[in-house]
N, C-alpha and C positions, 0 to 999 in steps of 0.2 A: 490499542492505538491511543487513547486516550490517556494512558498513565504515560506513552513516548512523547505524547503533544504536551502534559501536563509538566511533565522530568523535564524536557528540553526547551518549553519555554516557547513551542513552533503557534504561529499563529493560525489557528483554523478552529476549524467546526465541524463537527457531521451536518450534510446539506441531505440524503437520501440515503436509505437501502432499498432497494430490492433483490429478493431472494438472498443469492450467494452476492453482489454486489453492494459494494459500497461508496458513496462519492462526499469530497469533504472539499469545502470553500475555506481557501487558502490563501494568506498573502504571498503576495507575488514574490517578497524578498526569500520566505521561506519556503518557496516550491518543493527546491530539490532536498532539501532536508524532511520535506513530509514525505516525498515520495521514499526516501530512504527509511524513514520510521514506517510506512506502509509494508514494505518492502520484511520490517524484521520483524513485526506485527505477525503478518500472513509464516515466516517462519516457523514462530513462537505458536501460532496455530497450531500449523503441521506439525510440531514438534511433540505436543502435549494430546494432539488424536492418537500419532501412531502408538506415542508412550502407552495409552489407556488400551490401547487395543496388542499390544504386545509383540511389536513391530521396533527391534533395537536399533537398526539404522535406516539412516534415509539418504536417498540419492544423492551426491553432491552438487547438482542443479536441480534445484525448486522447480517445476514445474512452471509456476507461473514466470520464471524468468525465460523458457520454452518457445510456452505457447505466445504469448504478449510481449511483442517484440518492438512494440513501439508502446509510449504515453502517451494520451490524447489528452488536451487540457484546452478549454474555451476560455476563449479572452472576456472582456465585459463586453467589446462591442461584434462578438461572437461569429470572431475567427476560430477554427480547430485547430491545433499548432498541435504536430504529433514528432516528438523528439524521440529519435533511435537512439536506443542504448550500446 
């Protein structure tokens, strides 16, 4: 995530991890372009577990595009705004 934020210029930051999650504070202009580099990130994951584990192809839906059927994103004066995909 960070060489997509670094390569494309998107404005943000890591704000927290915990465990398997991750949350990054973002300008507003660049929302949907971090979620889309989030989005190829978590690919680029999967892609390089299954590789090491000897696993040649992978589903044609991600998982997380499945299960996480909305985006949840707080405003500053911390409204939830959950846009469907």
């Amino acid at each position: 995530m960070q060489y997509l934020i670094a390569a494309y210029r998107i404005r943000a930051r890591l704000a927290i991890t915990i465990h398997d999650e991750v949350r990054y504070l973002v300008a507003e202009v660049d929302a949907l372009r971090a979620a889309l580099a989030l989005q190829i990130a978590n690919l680029w994951v999967r892609s390089i577990f299954a590789y090491r584990v000897g696993i040649d192809d992978l589903p044609n839906v991600p998982e997380l595009m499945i299960d996480n059927p909305f985006c949840s994103r707080w405003l500053s004066f911390r409204q939830l705004i959950l846009i469907g995909f």
